[in-house]
N, C-alpha and C positions, 0 to 999 in steps of 0.2 A: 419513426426511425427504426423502430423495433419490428416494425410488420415490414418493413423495405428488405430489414438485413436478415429475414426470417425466408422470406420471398424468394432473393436470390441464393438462399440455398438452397432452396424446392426447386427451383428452376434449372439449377446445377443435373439434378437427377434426371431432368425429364429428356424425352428425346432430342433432336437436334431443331425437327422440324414445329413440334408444339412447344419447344423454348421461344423460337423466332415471335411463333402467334403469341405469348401470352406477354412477350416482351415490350410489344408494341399495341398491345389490347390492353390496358391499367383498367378496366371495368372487369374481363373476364381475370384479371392479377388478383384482384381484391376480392371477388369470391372466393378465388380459390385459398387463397389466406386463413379466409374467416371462417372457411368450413375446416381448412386442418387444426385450427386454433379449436373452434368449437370441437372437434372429434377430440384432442391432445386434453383439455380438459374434464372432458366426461369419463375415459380413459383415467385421469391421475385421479380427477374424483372417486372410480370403481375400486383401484386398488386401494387407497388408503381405506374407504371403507373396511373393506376384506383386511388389510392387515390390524385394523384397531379394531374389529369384531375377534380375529382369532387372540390378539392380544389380552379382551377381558374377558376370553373362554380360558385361557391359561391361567393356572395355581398361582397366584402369589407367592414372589420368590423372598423371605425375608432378606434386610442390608446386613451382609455380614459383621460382626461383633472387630470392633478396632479397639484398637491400644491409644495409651495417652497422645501417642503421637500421631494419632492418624490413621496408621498401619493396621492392614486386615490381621486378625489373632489366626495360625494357622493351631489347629488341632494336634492331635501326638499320635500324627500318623507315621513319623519315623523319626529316629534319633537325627536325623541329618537335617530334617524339616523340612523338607524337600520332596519326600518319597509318597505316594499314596499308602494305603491302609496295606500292608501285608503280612497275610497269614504265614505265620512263622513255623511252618510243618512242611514235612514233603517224608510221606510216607514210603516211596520208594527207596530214599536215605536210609531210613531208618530200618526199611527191612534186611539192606546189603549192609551196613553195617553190625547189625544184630547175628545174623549168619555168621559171618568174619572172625565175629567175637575180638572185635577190634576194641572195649572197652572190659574192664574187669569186672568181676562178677558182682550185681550188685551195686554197680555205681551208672548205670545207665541213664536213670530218670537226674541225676545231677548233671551227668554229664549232656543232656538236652538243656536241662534249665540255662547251665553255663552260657550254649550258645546262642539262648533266646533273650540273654540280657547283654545291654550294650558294652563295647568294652574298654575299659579305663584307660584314659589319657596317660602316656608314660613321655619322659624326658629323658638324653642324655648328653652330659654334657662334655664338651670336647676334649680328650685328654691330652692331646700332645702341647696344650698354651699352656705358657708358662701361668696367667691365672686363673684356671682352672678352678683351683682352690679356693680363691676371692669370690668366682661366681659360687660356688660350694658354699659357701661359709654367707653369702648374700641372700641366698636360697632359704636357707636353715634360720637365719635370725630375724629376716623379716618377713618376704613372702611366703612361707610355708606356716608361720605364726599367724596369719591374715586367717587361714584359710578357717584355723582352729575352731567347733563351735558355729562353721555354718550351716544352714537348714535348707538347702535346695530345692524344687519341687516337691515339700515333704520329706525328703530322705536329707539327713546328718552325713557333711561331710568329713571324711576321716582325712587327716593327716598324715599326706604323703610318708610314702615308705621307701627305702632303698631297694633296690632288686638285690636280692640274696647272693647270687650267684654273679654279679657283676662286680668287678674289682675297683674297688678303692672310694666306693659310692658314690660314683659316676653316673649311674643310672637310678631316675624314679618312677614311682607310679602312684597313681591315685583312683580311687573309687569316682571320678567324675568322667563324666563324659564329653566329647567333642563339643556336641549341641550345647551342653552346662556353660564349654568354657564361654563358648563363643554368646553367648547368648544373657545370661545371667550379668547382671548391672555388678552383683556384689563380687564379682570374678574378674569385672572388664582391667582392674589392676597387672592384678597376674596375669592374665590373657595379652594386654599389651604389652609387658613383660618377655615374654613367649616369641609373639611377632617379633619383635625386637632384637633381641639375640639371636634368633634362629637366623632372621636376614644376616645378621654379623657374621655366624658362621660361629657365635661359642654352644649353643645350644641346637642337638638333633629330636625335634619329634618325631618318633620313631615306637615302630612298636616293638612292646619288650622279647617277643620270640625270632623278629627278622636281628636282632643283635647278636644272636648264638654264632653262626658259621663263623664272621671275621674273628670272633675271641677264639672259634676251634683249629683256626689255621695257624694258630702263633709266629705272628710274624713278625720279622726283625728288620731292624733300618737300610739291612742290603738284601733282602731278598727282591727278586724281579717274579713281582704279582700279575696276572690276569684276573680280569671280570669279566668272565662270558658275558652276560646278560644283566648287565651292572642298571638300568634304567629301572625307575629313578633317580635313585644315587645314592640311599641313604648308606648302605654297606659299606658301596666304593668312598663315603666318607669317612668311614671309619676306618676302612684299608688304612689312607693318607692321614691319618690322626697316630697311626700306629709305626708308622715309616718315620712319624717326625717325633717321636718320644723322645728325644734331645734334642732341646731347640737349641744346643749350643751348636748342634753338626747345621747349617744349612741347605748343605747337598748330599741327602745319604746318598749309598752307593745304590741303595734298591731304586725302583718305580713301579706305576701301577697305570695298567696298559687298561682301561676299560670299556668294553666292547657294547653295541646295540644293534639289533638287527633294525631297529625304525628309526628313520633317519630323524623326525623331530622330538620323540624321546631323546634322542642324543643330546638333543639342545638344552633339554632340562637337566640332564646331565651332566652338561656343563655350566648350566646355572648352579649345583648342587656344589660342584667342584670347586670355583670359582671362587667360596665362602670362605675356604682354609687357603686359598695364596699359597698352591704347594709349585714349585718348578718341578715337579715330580713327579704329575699325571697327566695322560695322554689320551683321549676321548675319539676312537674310532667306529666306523658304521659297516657291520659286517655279518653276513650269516652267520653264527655263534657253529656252526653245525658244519659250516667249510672255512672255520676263519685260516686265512692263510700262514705258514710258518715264514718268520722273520728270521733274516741274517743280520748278524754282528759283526764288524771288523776287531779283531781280535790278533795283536803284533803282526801286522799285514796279513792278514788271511781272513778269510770271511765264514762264519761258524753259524752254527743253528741256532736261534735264541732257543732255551728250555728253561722255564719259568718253574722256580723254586716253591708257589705258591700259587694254585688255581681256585676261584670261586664260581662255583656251578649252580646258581641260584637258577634252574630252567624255568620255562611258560611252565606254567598246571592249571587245571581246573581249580583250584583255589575254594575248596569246600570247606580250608581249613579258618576262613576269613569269613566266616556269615557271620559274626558277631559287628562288624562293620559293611560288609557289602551283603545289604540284605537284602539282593537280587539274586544270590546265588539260589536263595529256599525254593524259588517256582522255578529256577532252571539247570537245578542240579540235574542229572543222569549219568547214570553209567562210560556212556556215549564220548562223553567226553575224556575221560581217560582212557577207553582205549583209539581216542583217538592223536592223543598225546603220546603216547609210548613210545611212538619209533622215533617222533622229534628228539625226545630226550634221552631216548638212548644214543641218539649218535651225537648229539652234544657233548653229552660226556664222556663217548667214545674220543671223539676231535679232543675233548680236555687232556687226557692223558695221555693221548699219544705227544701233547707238547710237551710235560709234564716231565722235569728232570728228573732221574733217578735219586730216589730218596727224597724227595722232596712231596707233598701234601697237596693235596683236592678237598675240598669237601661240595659234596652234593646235598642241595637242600631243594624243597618245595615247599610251600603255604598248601599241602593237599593230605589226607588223611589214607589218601588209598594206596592200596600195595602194589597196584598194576603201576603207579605213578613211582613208586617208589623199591620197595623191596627188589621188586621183578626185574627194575631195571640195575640195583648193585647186582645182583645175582647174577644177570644175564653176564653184562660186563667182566665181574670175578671171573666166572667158568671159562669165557673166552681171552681172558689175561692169560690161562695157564701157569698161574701162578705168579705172573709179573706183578699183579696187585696184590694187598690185603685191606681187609678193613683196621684200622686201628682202634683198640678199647681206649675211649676217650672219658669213661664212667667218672674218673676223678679229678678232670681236667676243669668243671666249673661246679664244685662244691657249693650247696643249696638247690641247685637246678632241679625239677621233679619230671623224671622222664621215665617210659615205657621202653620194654628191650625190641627190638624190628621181630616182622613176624617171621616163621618159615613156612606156613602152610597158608595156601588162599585162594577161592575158586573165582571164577570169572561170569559176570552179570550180566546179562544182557537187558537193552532198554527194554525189551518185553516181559524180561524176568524169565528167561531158560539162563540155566546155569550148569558151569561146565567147571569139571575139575581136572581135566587134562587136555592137553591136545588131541589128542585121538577121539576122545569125543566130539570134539568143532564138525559140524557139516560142511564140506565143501564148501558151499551158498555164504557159509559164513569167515573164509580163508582172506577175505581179503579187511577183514574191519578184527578178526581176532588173530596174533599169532604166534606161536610157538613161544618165544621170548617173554611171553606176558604170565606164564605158568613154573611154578616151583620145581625144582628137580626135583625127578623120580628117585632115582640115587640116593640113600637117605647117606651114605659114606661123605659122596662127594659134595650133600646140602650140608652136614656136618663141619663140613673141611671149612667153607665159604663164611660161616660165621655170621650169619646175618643178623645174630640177637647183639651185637655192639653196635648197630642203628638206634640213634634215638628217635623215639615219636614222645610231642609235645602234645598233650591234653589239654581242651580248656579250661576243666574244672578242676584242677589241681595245683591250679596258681593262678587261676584268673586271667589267665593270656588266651591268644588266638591258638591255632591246631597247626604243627608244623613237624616237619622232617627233615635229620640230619645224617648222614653217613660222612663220613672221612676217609681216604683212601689213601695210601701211601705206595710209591711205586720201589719195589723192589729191584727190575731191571726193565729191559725194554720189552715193549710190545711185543709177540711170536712175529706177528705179520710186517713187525718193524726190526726184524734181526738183521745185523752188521753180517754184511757179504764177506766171504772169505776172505784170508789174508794177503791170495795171491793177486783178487783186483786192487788190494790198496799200494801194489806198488808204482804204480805211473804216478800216486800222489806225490811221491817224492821226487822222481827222474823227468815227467814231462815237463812239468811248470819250468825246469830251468832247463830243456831243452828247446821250445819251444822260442823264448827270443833266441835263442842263438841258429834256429833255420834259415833267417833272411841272411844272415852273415854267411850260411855255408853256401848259400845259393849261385851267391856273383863267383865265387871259388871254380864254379865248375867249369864255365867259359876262357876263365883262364887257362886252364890246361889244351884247349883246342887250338890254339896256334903253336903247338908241340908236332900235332901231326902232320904239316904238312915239312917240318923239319926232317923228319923223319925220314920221308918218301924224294931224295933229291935226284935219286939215278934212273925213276921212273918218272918220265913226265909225259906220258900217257897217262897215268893213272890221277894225273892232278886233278883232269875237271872231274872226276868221281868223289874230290874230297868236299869239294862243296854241296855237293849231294848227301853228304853223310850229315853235314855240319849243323842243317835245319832237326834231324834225328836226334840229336845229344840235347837240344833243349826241352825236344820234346816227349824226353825223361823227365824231365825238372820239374813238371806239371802232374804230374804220376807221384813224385815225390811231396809238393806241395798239397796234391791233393790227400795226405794219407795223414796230413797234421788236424783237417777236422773228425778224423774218426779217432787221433791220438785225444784230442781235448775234448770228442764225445764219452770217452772213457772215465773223465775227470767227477764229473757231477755224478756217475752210477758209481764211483767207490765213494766221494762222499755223501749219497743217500744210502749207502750204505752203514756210515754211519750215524746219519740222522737218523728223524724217526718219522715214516711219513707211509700211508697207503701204495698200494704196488700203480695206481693210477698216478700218482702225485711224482712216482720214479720216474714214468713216462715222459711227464711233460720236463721237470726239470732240465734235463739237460740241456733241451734246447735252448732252454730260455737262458742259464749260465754260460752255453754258446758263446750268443751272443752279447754277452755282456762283454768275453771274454773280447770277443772278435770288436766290438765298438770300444772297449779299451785301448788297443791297438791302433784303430783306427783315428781314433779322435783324441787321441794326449794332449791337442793345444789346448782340446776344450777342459782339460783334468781341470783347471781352476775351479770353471764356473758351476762344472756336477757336485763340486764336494760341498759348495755352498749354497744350494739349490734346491729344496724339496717343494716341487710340486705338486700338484691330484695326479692322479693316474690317468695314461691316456684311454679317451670313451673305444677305443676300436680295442684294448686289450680288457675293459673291464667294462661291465653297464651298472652303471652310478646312475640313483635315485635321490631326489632333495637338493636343497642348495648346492652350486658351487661356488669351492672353497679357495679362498684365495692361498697363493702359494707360501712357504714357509723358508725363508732365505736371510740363512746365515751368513754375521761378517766377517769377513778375514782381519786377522790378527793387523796388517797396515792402513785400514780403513780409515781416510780422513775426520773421521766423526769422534777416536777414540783419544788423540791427545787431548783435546781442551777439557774432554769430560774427565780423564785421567786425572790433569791439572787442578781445574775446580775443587774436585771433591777428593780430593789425594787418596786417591785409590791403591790398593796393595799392590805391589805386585804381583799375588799368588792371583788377584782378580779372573776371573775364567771367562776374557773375549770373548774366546770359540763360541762360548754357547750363548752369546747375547742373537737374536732374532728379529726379524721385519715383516711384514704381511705383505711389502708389496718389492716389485721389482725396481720399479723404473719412479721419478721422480722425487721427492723427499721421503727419510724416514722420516714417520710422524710417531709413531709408538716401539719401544725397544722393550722385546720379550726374553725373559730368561727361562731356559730349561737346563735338566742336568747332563752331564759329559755322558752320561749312559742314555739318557733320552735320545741327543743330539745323534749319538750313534744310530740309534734305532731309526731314525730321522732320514738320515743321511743314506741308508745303505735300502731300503726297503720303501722309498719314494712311489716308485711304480704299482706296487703290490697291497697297499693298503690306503682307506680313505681316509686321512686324520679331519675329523672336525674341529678341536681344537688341542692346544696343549701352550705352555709356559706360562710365565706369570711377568705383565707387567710392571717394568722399574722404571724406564725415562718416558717423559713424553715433553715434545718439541714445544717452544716458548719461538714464536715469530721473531721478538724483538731480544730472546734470551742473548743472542750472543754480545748486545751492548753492556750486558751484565756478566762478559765471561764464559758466558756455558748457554749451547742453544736447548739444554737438555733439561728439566726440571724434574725432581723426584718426584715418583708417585708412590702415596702409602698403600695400594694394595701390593706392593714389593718391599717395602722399606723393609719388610723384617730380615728377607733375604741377604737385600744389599747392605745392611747396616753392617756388621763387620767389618766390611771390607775396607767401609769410610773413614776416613781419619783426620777430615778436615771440614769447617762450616758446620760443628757438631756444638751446639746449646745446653748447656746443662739447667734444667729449670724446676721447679720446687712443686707442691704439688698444691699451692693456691694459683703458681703461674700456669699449670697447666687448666685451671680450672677457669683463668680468665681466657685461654685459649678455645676452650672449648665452648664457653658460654657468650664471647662478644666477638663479632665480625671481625673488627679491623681495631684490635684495641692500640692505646698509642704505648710508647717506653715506658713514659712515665706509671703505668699500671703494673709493671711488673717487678720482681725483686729486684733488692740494689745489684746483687751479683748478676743478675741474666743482664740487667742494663749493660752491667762493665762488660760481658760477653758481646753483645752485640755494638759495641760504640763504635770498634775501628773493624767491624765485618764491613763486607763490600753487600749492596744488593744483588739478590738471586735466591735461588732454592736453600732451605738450611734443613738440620736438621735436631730435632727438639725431644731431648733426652730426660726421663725421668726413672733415677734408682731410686730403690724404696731404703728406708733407714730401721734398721732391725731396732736400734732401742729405741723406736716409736714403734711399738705392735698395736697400737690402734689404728694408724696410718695403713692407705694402700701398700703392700708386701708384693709388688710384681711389677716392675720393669714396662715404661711404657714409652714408644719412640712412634714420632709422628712427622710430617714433613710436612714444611711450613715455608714460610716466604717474607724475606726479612728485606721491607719499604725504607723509604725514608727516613719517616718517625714513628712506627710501627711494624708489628709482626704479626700474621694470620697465620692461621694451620692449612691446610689440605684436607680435610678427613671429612669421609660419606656420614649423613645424619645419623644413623642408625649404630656408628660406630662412634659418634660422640655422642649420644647416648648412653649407650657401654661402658663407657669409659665415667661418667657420670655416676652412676648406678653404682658402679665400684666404690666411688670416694663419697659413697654416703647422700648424693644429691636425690631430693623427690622429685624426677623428672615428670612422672604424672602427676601431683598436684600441680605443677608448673602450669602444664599443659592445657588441664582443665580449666585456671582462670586466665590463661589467655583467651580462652572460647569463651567465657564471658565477658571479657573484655570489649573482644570484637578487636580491629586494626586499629582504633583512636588517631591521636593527631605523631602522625611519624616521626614528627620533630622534634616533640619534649620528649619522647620514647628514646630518641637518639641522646636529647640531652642529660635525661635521667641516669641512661646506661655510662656516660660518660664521668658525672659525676659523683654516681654513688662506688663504693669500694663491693669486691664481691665479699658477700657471707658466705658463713660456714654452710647454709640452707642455700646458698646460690640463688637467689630471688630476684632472678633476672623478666625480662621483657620480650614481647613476642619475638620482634625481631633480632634478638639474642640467643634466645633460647631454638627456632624452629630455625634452620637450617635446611630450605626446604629443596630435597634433590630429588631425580627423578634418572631411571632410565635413557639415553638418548637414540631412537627405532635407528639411524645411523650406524650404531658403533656394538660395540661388542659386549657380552656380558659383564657385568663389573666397573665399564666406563660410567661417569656419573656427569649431570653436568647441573651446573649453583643456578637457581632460580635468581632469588635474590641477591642480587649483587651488593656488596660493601662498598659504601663509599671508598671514594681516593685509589679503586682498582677497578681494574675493567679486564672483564675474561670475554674474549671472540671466541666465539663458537667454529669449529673449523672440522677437517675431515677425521674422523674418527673420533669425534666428539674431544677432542686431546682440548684443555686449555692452553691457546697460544699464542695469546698476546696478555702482558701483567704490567702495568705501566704505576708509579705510585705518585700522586699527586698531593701528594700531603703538604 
């Protein structure tokens, strides 16, 4: 059978006419078989020879050395573990910086060692949550005691320290490293730890010199911030950490707009965001270098946003970071910043031209060079004319150990010609060096410019990365952004309310022409001449109407003449205010649906890269959706409709997103003109079957903190053992909880509630922080809402050892699920929580569906059933108990 089905595939190949012969010859078939059989094996025999001859001509390769578990042992070829062998030099480095005299006299050889050792894990933990201070104080009394007295690699590890110059000991550091934490069994504690929180959003790992810019911008709860270049996010989280330093205000009056030029950086950036539940950030994809100016409506009129608080964190060559990216050492060169310079000069050019008057910048880099840095405040200052200063910020974060900016500094080339002024550049070399990148000559006017209040961050002087701060304060406006005279602002006033009243004077004018032929009664020769005139008088009226677009072209050049924007950015405005002007007019029936409306921009006015995003659409204050949810959860009335939100147009809301009255604005007026990837936070998601229970809307806790206020009804007050049976058993029944939350829940109705716990001051051993969750009150039972990670957290606080838990569940294994259920039912919880797998793991996941932050229950609890539905939203809750 094997030589049949071998045959006819030889015979496939052969011509047409010697297939016919051999297919009807089976004598000449079977030769031919048996000779490519005998060839095919003398062949497989040749090579195998040839390859097990070179085989034991080659070295024996020893099995490499494995750990208990199996795993190949990698060598300490990099901190990362990851990285091949590399040599930690790059002698070009070291000659341009030695020139520079970029280090003090004397500290050189430390300040190389510095960057040749890896650089210490630092932590900071979230300041604007109310327990902040609980994670603080969880920190200090047991895992920071853990660490005391261990011997890592050989080296003793020290007991975390505060950063000095961080307020209120928020921030830590420790002499271990990434690899240590991650890797070291006697760390895996605190390391899960770590993971833990960070997912929650109380804890940022972060390194300690990317923390300086957000504490030098001192921001308050109504400032409107910008993030140029806010990807990854760690900063921009700290912006919104510092916006919400009262969690009693829910909605400051500030936000924070943060900007990426790569569209899937963005995305991380909105995972980063996503952690703090703020209604207050707005996650856009924009060249940082043309990001466009936004309008505000402002008592009907539409005004320039100018943002009280700019963060200028530009791209750089990043030499200041070889103590963790130690790829930089074999591909540092020159080359690279000046190939950087013009980007970030006009970054931070675009920064302050948005930049209100009196209001703060700060420009920062991870880069140690002065063409990255100094060259570019310099360039900037001299061309401000004085609309900028640097501000002395020397006392604003006492402990810090900083270097003053330099003023003198020559320019390197990857060949190593070096140049100290422009006039020396060769032509050949005009288009990669230029003018900008060099110190003023002028020693009056380098004087004036103040460059020595830049700080530069060394690494061996506190054990951090190499970094660069300047701060900028604007004094008035741009030279190239100065307010046109006073005579074009006056159609501001006179057209706008001349303008509707043109269509009214227009019909005016044909009235008066059946006057003329009143007139002419004794001449009736002259009559057929009046209709001859008659088609003339209208065709003035066109002459007239046509002199209203050059009245309303006038409007947008006196107010860019108030804004503040390049003499390019003059040109195009107007037209495009035009038309706004003119589509206003035109289209009033459709006023409803624009004011509620924010979609992407159209592809013919802008060319958008990455995902698109679905549209953003607000509901109106008579929305059928808003009485029952009002009803239910007895909502204030100071409640703020307006700004509840939907992802989609048409069909059901399935998710209700909240933003603030100033986002909404931002929102609402500038649809066209920028890409939002995401922004609000939210509060409802759709229950299929909710409305048999009153309300089709179920609270979600990545809002509840927002919405809590507002509620005033279906609110639990629970004790903090019933929070702890909440967190640690699925579906626990009434009977497990306080007598009081019983009598709370007896005569409640089924649906979403929500679960309240104050702390009690004359218990100071007890949780001290306020903790509210949303939950779902069954039959004869009540369940939480909340993502694992965040009951965890909440664990951790009240003293529970969630990782020994943990650990002997993995020895457990899953056992028999029945007595596990039965166990959980019948034992009471201890003060140690000594619960059972399916108690304690809670196991959620991401859903590729839905959006950051949506979660969706692996394990389902008995007597409830969550469908899986669009947007991952749980929407159907049925209680069969």
């Amino acid at each position: 059978m094997v030589i049949l089905n071998s045959a006819s595939l030889v015979l496939l190949r052969l011509p047409r006419v010697l297939r016919f012969t051999l297919t009807y010859t089976p004598v000449l078939q079977f030769n031919l078989v048996h000779r490519l059989f005998l060839n095919h094996n003398v062949s497989t025999m040749g090579r195998r020879h040839r390859r097990n001859r070179q085989r034991n001509q080659e070295p024996k390769r020893c099995r490499p050395e494995q750990d208990q578990e199996g795993r190949p042992v990698r060598d300490n070829a990099g901190w990362e573990g990851g990285y091949p062998d590399i040599v930690k030099e790059n002698k070009l480095f070291e000659r341009y910086y030695q020139e520079l005299k970029l280090v003090p006299e004397g500290e050189w050889d430390q300040f190389m060692q510095s960057l040749r050792e890896p650089l210490p894990a630092t932590l900071r933990i979230t300041g604007y949550k109310s327990h902040a201070k609980e994670i603080l104080h969880c920190l200090k009394d047991k895992y920071f005691k853990e660490l005391q007295d261990l011997v890592v690699d050989g080296q003793k590890v020290e007991a975390p320290q505060p950063l000095s110059w961080y307020p209120e000991e928020l921030a830590w550091h420790t002499n271990l490293s990434r690899k240590n934490l991650r890797k070291c069994p006697q760390l895996e504690r605190f390391h899960q730890f770590l993971v833990s929180e960070t997912e929650s959003g109380n804890i940022s790992r972060q390194e300690a010199v990317s923390m300086i810019p957000p504490l030098l911008l001192n921001v308050e709860p109504q400032h409107k911030i910008l993030d140029m270049c806010a990807a990854p996010g760690s900063k921009t989280a700290q912006l919104i950490e510092m916006l919400h330093a009262d969690m009693n205000i829910p909605f400051p009056e500030g936000f924070v707009i943060a900007n990426d030029v790569d569209n899937k950086r963005c995305y991380l950036l909105v995972h980063q965001a996503k952690r703090l539940n703020s209604p207050c950030i707005m996650v856009v994809n924009h060249d940082a270098s043309s990001i466009p100016r936004l309008l505000v409506e402002n008592d009907g009129r539409k005004e320039v946003l100018f943002y009280d608080r700019i963060l200028c964190d530009v791209p750089c060559s990043g030499d200041g970071t070889m103590r963790k990216n130690i790829d930089v050492w074999k591909k540092w060169t020159t080359l690279n910043s000046l190939q950087l310079h013009g980007l970030q000069l006009r970054i931070a050019t675009r920064g302050v031209e948005q930049l209100a008057e009196g209001g703060r910048m700060v420009y920062s880099t991870c880069s140690l060079n002065p063409v990255e840095n100094e060259a570019v405040i310099a360039s900037l200052l001299e061309k401000s004319e004085g609309a900028l200063e640097l501000a002395d910020v020397s006392s604003e974060l006492p402990g810090l150990k900083w270097m003053p900016g330099m003023t003198q500094w020559k320019i390197m080339t990857k060949d190593e010609q070096w140049f100290a002024q422009w006039s020396d550049v060769p032509p050949s070399r005009h288009t990669q060096i230029r003018p900008t990148m060099f110190p003023l000559k002028d020693e009056e006017k380098l004087k004036e410019l103040k460059l020595e209040r830049c700080l530069r961050i060394l690494p061996h002087h506190q054990n951090t990365g190499g970094f660069f701060v300047a701060v900028l304060v604007k004094k008035t406006s741009m030279p190239w952004n100065k307010r046109q005279p006073k005579l074009q602002r006056k159609p501001q006033s006179t057209v706008p309310a001349e303008l509707p009243a043109m269509p009214a004077e227009l019909p005016a004018v044909p009235a008066e022409l059946p006057a003329v032929p009143a007139e002419l009664p004794a001449v009736p020769a002259e009559l057929p001449a009046v209709p001859a005139e008659l088609p003339a008088v209208p065709a003035e009226l066109p002459a007239v109407a046509a002199e209203l677009p050059a009245v309303s072209a006038e409007m947008p050049a006196v107010l860019a003449g108030i804004q503040e924007d390049d003499a390019v950015e003059m040109e195009e405005e107007p037209s495009a205010q035009t038309e706004e002007i003119k589509d206003a007019i035109e289209t009033q029936h459709d006023s409803s649906i624009k004011e509620t409306v924010c979609g992407p921009p159209p592809a013919k006015k802008m060319k958008l890269f990455g995902f698109k995003e679905d549209p953003f659409v607000f509901l109106s204050e008579d929305d059928p959706l808003f009485p029952p949810i009002l009803k239910f959860y007895g909502l204030a009335p100071s409640f703020p409709k307006r700004n509840l939100l939907t992802r989609t147009q048409e069909g059901k809301k399935r998710q209700l997103y909240m933003v603030s009255k100033e986002l909404r604005n931002v929102l609402l007026n500038n649809s066209e003109k920028m890409k939002v990837i995401n922004t609000g936070i939210k509060v409802l998601c759709r229950n299929n079957d909710g409305e048999q229970y009153g309300c089709a809307f179920r609270l979600a806790q990545e809002g509840i903190y927002t919405l809590y206020p507002f509620i005033n009804a279906r609110i639990i007050a629970v004790s903090m053992a019933d929070i702890k049976v909440l967190l640690t058993q699925e579906n626990p029944f009434f009977s497990k909880f306080s007598k009081t939350t019983q009598m709370q829940t007896k005569d409640l109705p089924m649906g979403s509630i929500v679960l309240k716990y104050d702390p009690d001051p004359e218990l100071p051993d007890t949780l001290q922080c306020a903790i509210v969750l949303c939950g779902w009150r069954g039959k004869t039972s009540i369940r939480s809402f909340v993502p694992k990670n965040e009951r965890l957290h909440y664990l951790r606080m009240m003293g529970v050892d969630v990782f020994r838990e943990k650990r002997e569940d993995g020895r457990k294994g899953t056992g028999d699920s029945k007595s596990c259920t039965e166990n959980a039912e019948e034992q009471e919880v201890d003060s140690e929580c000594k619960t059972e797998t399916s108690e304690v793991e809670m196991e959620t996941k991401p859903c590729p569906d839905s959006e950051e932050g949506d979660l969706k229950v692996e394990n389902k609890p008995e007597g409830v059933q969550l469908d899986e539905v669009e947007n991952n939203s749980v929407s159907k809750i049925k209680d069969d108990d």
